[in-house]
C-alpha positions in Angstrom: 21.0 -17.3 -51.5 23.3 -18.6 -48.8 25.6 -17.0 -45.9 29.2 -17.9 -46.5 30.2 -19.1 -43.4 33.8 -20.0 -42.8 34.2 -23.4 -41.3 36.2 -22.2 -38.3 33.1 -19.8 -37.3 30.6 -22.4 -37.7 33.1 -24.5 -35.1 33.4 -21.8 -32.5 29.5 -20.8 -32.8 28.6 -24.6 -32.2 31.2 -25.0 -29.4 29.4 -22.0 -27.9 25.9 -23.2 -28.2 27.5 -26.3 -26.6 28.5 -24.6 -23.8 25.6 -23.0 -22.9 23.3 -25.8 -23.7 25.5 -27.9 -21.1 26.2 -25.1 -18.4 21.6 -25.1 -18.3 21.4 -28.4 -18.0 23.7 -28.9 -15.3 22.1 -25.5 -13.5 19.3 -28.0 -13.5 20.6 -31.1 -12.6 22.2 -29.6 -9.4 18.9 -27.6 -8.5 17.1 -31.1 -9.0 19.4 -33.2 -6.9 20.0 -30.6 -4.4 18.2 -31.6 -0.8 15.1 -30.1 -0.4 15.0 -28.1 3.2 11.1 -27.6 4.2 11.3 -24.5 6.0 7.4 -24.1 7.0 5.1 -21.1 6.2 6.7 -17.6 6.4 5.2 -14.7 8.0 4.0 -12.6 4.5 2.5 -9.5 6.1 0.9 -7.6 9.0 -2.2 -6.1 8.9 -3.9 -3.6 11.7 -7.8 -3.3 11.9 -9.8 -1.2 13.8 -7.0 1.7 14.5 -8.4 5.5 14.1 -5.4 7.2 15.9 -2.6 5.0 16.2 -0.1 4.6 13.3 -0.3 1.5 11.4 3.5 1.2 11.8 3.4 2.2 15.6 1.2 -1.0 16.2 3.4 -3.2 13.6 6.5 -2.1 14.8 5.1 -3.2 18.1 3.9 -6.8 16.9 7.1 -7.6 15.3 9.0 -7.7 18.2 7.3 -10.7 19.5 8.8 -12.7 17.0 5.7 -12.2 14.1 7.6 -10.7 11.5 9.7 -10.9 8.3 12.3 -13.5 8.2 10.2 -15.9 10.8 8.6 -19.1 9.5 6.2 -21.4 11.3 6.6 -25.1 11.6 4.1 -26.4 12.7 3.0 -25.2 15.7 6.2 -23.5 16.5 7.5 -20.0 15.2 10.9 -19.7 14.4 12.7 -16.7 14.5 16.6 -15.5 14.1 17.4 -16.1 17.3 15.1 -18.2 19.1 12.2 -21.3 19.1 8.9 -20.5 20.5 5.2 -21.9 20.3 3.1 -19.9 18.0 0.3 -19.2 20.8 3.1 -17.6 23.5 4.1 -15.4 20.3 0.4 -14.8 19.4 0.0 -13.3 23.3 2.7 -11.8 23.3 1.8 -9.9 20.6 -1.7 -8.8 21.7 0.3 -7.8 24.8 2.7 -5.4 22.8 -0.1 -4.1 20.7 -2.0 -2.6 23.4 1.1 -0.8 24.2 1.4 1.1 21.2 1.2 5.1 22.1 -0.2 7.9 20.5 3.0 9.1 18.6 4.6 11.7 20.3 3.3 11.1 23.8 2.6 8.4 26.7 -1.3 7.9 25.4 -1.8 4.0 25.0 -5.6 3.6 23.6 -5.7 0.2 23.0 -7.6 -2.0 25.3 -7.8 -4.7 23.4 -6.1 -6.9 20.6 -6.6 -9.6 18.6 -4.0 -11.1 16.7 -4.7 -14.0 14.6 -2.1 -16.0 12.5 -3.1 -17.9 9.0 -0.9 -20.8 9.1 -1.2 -21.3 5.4 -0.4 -18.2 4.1 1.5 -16.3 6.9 -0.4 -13.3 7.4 -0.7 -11.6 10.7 -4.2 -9.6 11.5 -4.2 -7.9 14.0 -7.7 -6.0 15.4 -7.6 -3.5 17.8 -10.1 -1.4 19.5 -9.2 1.6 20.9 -11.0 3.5 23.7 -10.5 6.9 25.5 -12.5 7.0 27.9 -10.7 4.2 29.9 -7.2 6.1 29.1 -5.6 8.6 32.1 -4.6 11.7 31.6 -2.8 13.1 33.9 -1.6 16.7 33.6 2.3 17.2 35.0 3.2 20.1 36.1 
């Protein structure tokens, strides 16, 4: 039992299957030839250690303004942000710096004495480890 197919149908249905069959293969031969741009590593993620009081997102928003954050590659032994070049260790101190700044939400509290950010240059990730300390923080009461 056969389809009748007219032989103008069968014409435009193999023109069609042309088409498509060409329009893939030159999707691939322009993503083969195209110049390959090495943009390093990417920063992938951030994540906070040690934090009991702190918001997660207090402490990241705080680390990704030293250049450690979503859009940034690293090349090397340079970061590369948006807008500027800078080694990966300034960026790494820069960020312990920032996360110790990180206040208790809502008032001038910083906890933190101490960070430690560390970068995996394979993957991207950011860890950050933070210890956080009250007895060493002042209170003062304003009248």
């Amino acid at each position: 039992m056969f389809i009748k197919i007219r032989r103008d149908t069968l014409i435009i249905l193999l023109l069609a299957f042309i088409l498509i069959l060409s329009g893939r293969l030159i999707t691939y031969v322009a993503y083969a030839s195209s110049p390959e741009v090495e943009q390093g590593v990417p920063i992938s993620g951030i994540i906070v250690k040690g934090n009991d009081i702190v918001p997660i997102d207090t402490i990241r928003a705080n680390v990704m303004q030293s250049g450690l954050r979503d859009g940034s590659y690293i090349d090397g032994d340079i970061l590369i942000t948006s807008k500027r070049e800078l080694t990966l260790n300034e960026a790494i101190e820069t960020a312990q710096e920032l996360a110790t700044m990180s206040t208790v939400p809502g008032t001038s509290v910083m906890p933190i004495t101490a960070a430690d950010v560390q970068v995996d240059r394979e993957t991207g990730i950011v860890t950050v480890n933070v210890i956080e300390d009250f007895s060493t923080v002042d209170i003062e009461k304003t009248k």
